[in-house]
N, C-alpha and C positions, 0 to 999 in steps of 0.2 A: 824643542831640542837644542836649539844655535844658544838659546839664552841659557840654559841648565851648563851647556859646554863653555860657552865664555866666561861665566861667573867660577865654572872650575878649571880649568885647562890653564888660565893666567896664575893659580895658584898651583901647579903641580900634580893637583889631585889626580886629575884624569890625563892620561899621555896616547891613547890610543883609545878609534872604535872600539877596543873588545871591554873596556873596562866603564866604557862610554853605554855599551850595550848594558852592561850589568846595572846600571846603577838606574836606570831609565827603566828596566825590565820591574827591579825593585820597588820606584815610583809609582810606576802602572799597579802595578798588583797590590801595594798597600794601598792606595785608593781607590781600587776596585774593593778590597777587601774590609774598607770602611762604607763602601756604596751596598753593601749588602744587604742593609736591611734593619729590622728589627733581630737584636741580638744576634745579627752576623757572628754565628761564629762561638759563641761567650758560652759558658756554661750555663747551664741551670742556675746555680746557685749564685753567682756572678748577676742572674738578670734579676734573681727574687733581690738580692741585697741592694742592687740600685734603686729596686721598688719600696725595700722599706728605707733605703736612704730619702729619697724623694717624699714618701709621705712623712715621715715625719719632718724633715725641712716645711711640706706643707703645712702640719699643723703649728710648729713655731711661729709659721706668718700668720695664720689664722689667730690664735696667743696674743701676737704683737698689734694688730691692729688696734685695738682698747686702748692700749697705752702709748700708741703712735699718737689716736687721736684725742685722747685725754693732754699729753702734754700742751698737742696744737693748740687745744681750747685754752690750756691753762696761760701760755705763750700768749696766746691774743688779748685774753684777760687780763691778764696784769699789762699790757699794752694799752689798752687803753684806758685802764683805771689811771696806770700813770701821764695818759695824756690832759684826763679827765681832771684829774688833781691836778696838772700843774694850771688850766683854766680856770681852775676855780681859786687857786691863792692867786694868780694875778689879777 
C-alpha cells in the first residue's frame, strides 16, 4: 500500500485515505477477479473463440515446422558447399 501511495500521492492523483481506499479496493478485486479460474467470468462464447483461436495458431505451428526445417537444412547446405568449394579452388 506505502508504495501504490507514494508513486501516486507525489503526482496529485490520490489526496486522501478515502480515494486511496478506492483505488486499492479496485486493485484487490480486479486481481482477484483474474485469479478465478478457468474462464472466470467470460462467456461461453468468448471461452469457445479463444479455443478455436488457440487451435488453429496450433496448427499454423504444426504447418511451419517443414519449412522452419527445410530452410535450416537448406542454410547448412549451401554453407558448407560453399565452405567445401572454396577448399577445393585453393
Amino acid at each position: 500500500m506505502n508504495i501504490l501511495k507514494s508513486k501516486l500521492v507525489p503526482t496529485g492523483a490520490l489526496n486522501n485515505t478515502k480515494k486511496t481506499a478506492i483505488v486499492l479496493t479496485a486493485v484487490m478485486g480486479s486481481s482477484s477477479a483474474m485469479a478465478a479460474g478457468e474462464g472466470g467470468g467470460l462467456p461461453a462464447a468468448a471461452t469457445a473463440a479463444m479455443g478455436q483461436v488457440s487451435a488453429l495458431a496450433q496448427s499454423m505451428v504444426d504447418l511451419a515446422w517443414p519449412i522452419v526445417i527445410t530452410i535450416t537444412l537448406a542454410v547448412i547446405g549451401i554453407s558448407l558447399f560453399k565452405k567445401f568449394s572454396k577448399k577445393s579452388v585453393s
